[in-house]
N, C-alpha and C positions, 0 to 999 in steps of 0.2 A: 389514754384512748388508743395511741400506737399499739399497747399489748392488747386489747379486746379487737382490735383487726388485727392484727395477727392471729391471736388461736382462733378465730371468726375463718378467716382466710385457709389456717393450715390444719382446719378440722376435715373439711372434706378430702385433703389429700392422705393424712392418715388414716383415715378410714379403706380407703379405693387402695390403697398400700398393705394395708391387713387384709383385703376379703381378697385380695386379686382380681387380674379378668376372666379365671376362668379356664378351666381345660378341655376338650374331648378326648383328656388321656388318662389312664390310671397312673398312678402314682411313678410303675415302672416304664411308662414313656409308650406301655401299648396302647392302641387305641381300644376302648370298651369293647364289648362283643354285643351286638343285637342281641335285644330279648325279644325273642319267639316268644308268641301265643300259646299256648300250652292246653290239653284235653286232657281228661281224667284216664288213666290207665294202672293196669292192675292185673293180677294173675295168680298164680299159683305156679312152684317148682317142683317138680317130684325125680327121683332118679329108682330107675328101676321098677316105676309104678307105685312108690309109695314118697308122698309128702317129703319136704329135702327141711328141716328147720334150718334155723341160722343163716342162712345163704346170705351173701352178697349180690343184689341186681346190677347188672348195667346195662341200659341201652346207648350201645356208642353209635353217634349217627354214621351214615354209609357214604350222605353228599359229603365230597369237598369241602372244605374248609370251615363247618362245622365243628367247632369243638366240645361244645356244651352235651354233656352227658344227661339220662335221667337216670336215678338210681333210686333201690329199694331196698326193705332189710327183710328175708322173710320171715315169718314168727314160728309156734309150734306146728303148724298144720302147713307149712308150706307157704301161704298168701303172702302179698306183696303187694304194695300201694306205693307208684312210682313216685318220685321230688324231681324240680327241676331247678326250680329258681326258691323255693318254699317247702315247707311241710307238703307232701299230699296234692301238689300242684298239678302232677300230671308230667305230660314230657307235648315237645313239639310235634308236631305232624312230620312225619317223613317214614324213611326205612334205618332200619336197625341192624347193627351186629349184636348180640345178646350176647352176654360174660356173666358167668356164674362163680360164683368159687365159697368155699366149705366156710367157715368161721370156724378156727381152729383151736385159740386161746379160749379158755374156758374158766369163769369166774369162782373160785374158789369159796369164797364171803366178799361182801361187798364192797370193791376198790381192788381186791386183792386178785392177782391173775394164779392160777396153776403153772407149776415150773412147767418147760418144757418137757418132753418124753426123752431118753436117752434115745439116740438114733434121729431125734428130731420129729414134728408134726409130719404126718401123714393125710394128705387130703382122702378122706370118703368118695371125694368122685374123682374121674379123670381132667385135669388138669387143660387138659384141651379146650375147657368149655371155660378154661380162667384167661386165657391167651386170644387176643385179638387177632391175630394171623391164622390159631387153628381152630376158630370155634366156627360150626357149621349151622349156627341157629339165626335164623334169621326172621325180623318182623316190621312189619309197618302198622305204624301210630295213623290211623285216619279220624277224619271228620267223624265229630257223633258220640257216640258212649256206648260203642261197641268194642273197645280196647279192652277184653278181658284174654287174657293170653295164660294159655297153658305150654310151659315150658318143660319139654320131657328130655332128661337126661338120660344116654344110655351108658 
């Protein structure tokens, strides 16, 4: 009878031992980051007036201590459907720095990259629009499902 009140007794504390009490911290000790609400947005990149394929999006927010970005990939014709937290999600309300940059590595057959160029990739655009300090594009994400953004590189 002593051992069935024992494991009876020391089952609940093994359990509450294994799940823990619980964190509001990720694994590396920061605290999570708020999830923003997110609205559908989307666009189109062109440089020089014709469609930009491959691009990289990002809208890096402009408030303070925001870090969460929304990013896109564009396809053949330019377009761009932002992610935030998901596929297709959208990105948060606010104002934006916009960061563009070329997709350089190029698939050879499938898994396989193309070596580099001798002299190294060369970006198609200027470089300025890949740099957070030099890129001069700026946009806000508002209420609503009017976030179709046309992004023109010069």
């Amino acid at each position: 009878m002593s051992r069935r009140f024992f494991l009876f007794c020391s089952l609940p504390i093994a359990i509450a031992a294994t799940l823990g009490c619980g964190s509001s911290k990720d694994s590396d000790g920061a605290a999570p980051l708020e999830k923003k609400p997110t609205v559908a947005a989307r666009g189109i990149v062109t440089f020089r007036g014709k469609p930009l394929p491959d691009a990289a999006v990002t809208f890096m927010p402009l408030e303070e201590g925001k870090t969460i970005s929304a990013r896109g990939t564009t396809d053949g014709v330019g377009s761009f459907v932002l992610s935030t937290y998901g596929k297709d999600d959208g990105a948060p309300l606010g104002r934006y720095k916009v960061l563009v940059s070329a997709n350089l590595s190029k698939e050879i057959e499938p898994g396989v990259l193309a070596p580099e160029p001798e002299g190294g990739f060369k970006s198609p655009i200027p470089l300025k629009y890949a740099n957070p300090k030099t890129t001069d594009i700026l946009v806000e994400v508002k209420e609503g499902d009017k976030n179709d953004f046309t992004i023109e590189l010069k």
